[in-house]
C-alpha positions in Angstrom: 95.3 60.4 122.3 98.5 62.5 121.1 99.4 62.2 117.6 101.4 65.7 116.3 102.6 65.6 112.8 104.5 68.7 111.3 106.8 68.5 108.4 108.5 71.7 107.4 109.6 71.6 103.3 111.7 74.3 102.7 113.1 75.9 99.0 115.8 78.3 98.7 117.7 77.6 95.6 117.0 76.0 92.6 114.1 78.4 91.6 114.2 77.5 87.5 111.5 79.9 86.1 109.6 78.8 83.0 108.2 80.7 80.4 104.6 81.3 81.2 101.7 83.1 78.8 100.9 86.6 79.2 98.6 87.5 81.9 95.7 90.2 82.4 94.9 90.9 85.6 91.7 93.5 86.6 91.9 94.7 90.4 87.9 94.0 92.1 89.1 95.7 94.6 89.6 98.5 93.1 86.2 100.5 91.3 86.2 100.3 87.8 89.5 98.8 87.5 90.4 98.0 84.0 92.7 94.8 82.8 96.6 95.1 83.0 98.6 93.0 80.8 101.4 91.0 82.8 104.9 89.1 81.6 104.6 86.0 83.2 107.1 83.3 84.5 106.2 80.6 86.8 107.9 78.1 89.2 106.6 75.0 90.3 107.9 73.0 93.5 108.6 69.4 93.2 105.8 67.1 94.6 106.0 66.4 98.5 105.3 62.9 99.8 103.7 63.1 103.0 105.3 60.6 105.3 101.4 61.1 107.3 98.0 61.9 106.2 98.2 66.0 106.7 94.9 67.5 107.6 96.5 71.2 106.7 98.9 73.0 104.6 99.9 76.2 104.8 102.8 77.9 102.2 105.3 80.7 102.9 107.4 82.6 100.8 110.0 85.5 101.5 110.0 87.8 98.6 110.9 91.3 96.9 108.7 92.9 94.7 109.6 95.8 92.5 107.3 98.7 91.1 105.0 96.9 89.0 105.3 93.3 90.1 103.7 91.1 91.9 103.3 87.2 93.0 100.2 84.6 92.3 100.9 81.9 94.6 99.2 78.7 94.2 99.0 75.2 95.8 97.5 71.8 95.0 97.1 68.8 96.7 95.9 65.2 95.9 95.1 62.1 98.0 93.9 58.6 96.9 91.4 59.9 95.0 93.9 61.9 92.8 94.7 65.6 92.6 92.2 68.3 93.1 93.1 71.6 90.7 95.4 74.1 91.4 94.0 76.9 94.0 95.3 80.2 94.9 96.5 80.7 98.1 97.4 84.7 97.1 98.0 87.6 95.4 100.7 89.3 96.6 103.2 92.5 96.7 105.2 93.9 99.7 103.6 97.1 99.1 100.0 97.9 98.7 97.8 99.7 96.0 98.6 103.6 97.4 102.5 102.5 97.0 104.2 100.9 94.4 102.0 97.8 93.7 100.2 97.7 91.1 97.6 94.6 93.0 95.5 95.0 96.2 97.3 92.6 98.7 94.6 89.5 98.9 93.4 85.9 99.5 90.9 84.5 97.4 87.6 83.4 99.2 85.5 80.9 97.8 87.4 77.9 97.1 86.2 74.7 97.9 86.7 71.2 96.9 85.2 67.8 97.9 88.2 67.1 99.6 88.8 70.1 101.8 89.1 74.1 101.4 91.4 77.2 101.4 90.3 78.8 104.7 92.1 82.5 104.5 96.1 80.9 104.5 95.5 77.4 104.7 93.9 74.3 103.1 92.0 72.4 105.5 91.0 69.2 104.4 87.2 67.8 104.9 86.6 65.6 107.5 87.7 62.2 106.4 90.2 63.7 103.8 93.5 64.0 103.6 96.5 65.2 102.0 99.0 62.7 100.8 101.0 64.8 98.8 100.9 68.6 97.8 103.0 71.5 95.4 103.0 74.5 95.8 103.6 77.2 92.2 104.6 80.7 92.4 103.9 82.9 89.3 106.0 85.8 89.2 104.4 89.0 87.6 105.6 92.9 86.0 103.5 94.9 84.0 104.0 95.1 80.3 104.4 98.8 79.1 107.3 99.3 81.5 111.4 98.2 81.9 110.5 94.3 82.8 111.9 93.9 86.2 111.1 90.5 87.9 110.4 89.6 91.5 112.8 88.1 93.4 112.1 85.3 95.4 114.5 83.9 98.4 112.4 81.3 100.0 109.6 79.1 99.7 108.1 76.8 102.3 105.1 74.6 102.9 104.1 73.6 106.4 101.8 70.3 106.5 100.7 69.0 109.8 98.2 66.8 111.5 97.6 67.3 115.2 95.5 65.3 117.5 95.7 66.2 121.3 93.9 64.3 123.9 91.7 66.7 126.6 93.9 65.1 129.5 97.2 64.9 127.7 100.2 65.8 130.2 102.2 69.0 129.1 105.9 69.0 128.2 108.5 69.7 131.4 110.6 72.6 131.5 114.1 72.0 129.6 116.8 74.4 128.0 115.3 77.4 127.9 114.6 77.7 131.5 115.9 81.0 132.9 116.6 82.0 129.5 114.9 85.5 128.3 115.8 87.5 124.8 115.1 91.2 125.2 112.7 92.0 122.7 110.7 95.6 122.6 107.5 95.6 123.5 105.2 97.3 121.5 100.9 97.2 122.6 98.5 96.9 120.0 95.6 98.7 122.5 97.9 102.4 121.3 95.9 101.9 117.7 92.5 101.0 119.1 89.7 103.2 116.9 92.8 104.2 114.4 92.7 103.7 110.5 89.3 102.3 110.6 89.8 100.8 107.1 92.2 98.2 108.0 90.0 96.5 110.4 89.5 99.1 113.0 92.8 99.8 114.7 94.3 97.9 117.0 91.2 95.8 117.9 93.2 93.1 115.6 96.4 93.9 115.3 98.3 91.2 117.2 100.1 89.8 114.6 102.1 92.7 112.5 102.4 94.1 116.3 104.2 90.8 117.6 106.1 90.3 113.8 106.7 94.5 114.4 108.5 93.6 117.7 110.6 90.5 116.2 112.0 93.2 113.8 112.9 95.5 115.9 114.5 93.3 118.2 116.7 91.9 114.7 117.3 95.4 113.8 115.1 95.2 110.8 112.4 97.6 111.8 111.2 100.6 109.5 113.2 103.6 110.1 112.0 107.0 110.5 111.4 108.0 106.8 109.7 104.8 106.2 106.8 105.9 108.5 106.7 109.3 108.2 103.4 108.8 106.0 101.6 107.7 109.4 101.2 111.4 111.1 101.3 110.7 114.5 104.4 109.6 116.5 103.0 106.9 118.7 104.9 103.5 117.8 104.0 104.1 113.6 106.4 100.9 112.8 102.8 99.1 113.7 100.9 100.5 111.2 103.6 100.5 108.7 103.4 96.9 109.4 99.9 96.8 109.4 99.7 98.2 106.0 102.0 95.7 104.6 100.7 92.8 106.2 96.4 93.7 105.2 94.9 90.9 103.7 91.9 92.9 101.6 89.7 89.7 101.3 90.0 88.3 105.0 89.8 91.9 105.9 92.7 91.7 108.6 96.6 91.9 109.5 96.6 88.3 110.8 97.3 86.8 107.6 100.2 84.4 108.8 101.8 83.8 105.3 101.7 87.6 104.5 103.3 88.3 108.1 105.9 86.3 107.9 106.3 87.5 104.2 106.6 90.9 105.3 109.5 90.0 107.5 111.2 88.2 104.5 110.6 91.3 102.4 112.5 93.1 105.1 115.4 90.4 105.3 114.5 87.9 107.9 114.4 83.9 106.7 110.7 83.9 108.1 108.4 81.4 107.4 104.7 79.7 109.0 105.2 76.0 110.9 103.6 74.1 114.1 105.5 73.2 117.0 104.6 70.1 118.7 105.0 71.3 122.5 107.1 74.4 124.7 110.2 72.0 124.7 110.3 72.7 121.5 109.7 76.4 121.7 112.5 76.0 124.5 114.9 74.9 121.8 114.4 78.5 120.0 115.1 80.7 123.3 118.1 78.7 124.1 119.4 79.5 120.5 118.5 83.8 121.6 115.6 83.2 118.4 112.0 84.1 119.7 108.4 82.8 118.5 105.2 84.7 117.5 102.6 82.2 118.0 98.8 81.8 118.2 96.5 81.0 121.2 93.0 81.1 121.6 91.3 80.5 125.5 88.9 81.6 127.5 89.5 84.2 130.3 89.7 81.7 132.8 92.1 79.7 131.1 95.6 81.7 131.2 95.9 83.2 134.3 97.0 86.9 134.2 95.8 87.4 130.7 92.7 89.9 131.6 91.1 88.6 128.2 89.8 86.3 126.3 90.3 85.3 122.5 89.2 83.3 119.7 92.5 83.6 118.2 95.0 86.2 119.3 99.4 86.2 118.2 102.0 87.0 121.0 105.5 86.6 121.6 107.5 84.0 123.2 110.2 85.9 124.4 111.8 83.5 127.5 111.5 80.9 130.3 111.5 82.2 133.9 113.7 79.6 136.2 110.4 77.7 136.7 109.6 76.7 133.0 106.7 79.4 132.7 106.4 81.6 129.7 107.7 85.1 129.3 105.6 86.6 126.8 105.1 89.9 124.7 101.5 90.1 124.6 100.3 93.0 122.2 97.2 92.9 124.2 98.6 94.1 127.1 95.6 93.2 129.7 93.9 95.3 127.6 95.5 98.4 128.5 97.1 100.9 126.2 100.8 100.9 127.5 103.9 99.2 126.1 104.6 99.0 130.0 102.0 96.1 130.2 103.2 93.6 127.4 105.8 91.9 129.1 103.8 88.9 131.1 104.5 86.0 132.3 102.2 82.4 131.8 101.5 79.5 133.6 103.8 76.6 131.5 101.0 74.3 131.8 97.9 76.8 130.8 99.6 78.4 127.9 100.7 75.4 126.4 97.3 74.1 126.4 95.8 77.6 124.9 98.6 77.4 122.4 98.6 73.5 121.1 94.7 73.5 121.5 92.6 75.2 118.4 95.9 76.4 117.6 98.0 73.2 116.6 101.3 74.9 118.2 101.5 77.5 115.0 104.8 79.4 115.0 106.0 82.3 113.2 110.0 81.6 113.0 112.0 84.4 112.0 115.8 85.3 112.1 118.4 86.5 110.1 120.3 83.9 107.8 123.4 84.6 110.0 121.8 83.2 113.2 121.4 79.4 113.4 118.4 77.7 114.8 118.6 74.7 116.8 118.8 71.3 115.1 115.6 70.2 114.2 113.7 66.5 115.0 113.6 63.9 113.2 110.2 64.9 111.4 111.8 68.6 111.2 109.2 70.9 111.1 112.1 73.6 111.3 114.8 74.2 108.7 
């Protein structure tokens, strides 16, 4: 049986800040941390009624933080049986605790509910549960003792999806993006294997802020020069830059989809976290000249020409050869430390499989404001 459900909800105006109490805040992360007090104002999104029983949310938000300020963002959501509390989906600043922020970048672990969980950037709900509607609340933060200077925030999204896919389901026939291919530079997570062991040993696990690292550069948006001057060595530092913007302290990696696509907002891209319901679809974004990060997991024998295997890995979507395969950026690059071995191309049929499998067709989008995207579906689970 097929049965994909995405809905895309998408904020950018209209962000009426209330009032909110004073906040203090004491860093765990951070030995012997002592209490901050925080100026607090908060915004709430309207409620969403889920036109299908969602099994998952997951929020975005494209953001700027000044010295001293940070985000809490929050989500609830509530079925039949009413509304479970608020929970926190992150704390968050676009720089990190040896910059300008005054918070370690982090989800909260822990958080479970009879009717599902926060699992690292998304609620999941418990088997048998659902979400019928959801909000998500943003609580903008600047340290007292200082020139109060808010965060800005430019977007705010929530992705909510239900996918079903049957083991013998057909895959989707090449369309318009055939023969189409955006030139995007490759960049091969393998040069930062064994590097800056505290942010999850190097490039062991750096596929996503190495694929959202590409997708900058390719907008023009990627660090310059003085930006990563800090890193020391020469070879492709706008990774680790990324890297250390991207580091999620509690999940103890860079793939953090809300804070990648966060950390292209902060560097301003209209990014955001959604699930695409097949490579027509994906098709729809090459044709437009706007390419995909998105997340696979297989086996070695399952996508030929891979030389790997995953359980859960982020690469490009770059093009469609003539044929309807996939041209892809794969930071992994057969394993192999060379930017010279990222480019590959994938059997249409395995990598959609790999892709809408364990993976539920999530997609990083991310463009500038100036460049369109293609009109969305009915259910639009783009904006």
């Amino acid at each position: 049986m097929t049965d994909r459900h995405a809905l895309l909800t998408v904020w950018e105006t209209g962000f009426d800040w209330s009032p909110a109490p004073d906040m203090e805040h004491a860093d765990i992360h951070v030995a012997g941390a002592e209490p901050v007090a925080y100026a607090a104002r908060v915004w709430e999104s309207p409620v969403v009624e889920s036109p299908f029983v969602a099994t998952e949310l997951i929020p975005s938000w494209n953001a700027r933080t000044p010295a001293g300020t940070w985000l809490h963002v929050e989500g609830r959501v509530g079925d039949d049986e009413g509304w479970e509390p608020w929970f926190t989906f992150a704390r968050w600043a676009e720089d990190d605790r040896a910059g300008e922020a005054p918070i370690t970048r982090t989800t909260v672990g822990d958080q479970r509910r009879a009717s599902g969980r926060v699992e690292t950037d998304t609620w999941v709900a418990a088997p048998g549960r659902g979400v019928h509607r959801w909000q998500l609340r943003i609580t903008a933060l600047t340290e007292r003792g200082r020139e109060i200077v808010w965060p800005t925030v430019m977007l705010v999204a929530g992705a909510a999806s239900a996918f079903a896919i049957g083991a013998d389901e057909r895959t989707s026939a090449p369309g318009v993006g055939r023969g189409c291919e955006v030139a995007v530079p490759p960049h091969s997570q393998r040069l930062h294997v064994d590097t800056f062991p505290d942010w999850d040993n190097g490039g062991q696990s750096w596929c996503s802020p190495t694929s959202t690292t590409m997708l900058l550069e390719h907008w023009g948006l990627g660090p310059k020069p003085d930006e990563v001057a800090w890193v020391g060595h020469a070879v492709d530092p706008e990774v680790v830059h990324g890297v250390r913007r991207v580091f999620d302290r509690a999940y103890g990696g860079a793939g953090n989809w809300a804070f990648n696509t966060a950390y292209a907002g902060a560097r301003g891209l209209r990014a955001y976290v959604t699930r695409l319901r097949d490579l027509s679809e994906a098709e729809a974004f090459l044709a437009a000249g706007v390419p995909l990060v998105v997340s696979v997991t297989f086996r070695e024998d399952e996508l030929d020409g891979a030389g790997y295997a995953t359980s859960g890995h982020l690469l490009t979507i770059v093009g469609f050869t003539a044929e309807g395969d996939v041209v892809s950026n794969d930071p992994n690059s057969h394993r192999l430390a060379s930017n010279e071995q990222v480019r590959t191309v994938y059997r249409r049929d395995q990598f959609e499989r790999v892709w809408l499998g364990d993976n539920g067709g999530l997609a990083y989008v991310m463009h500038p404001r100036d460049v369109p995207l293609p009109v969305p579906p009915a259910e639009a689970n783009w904006r």
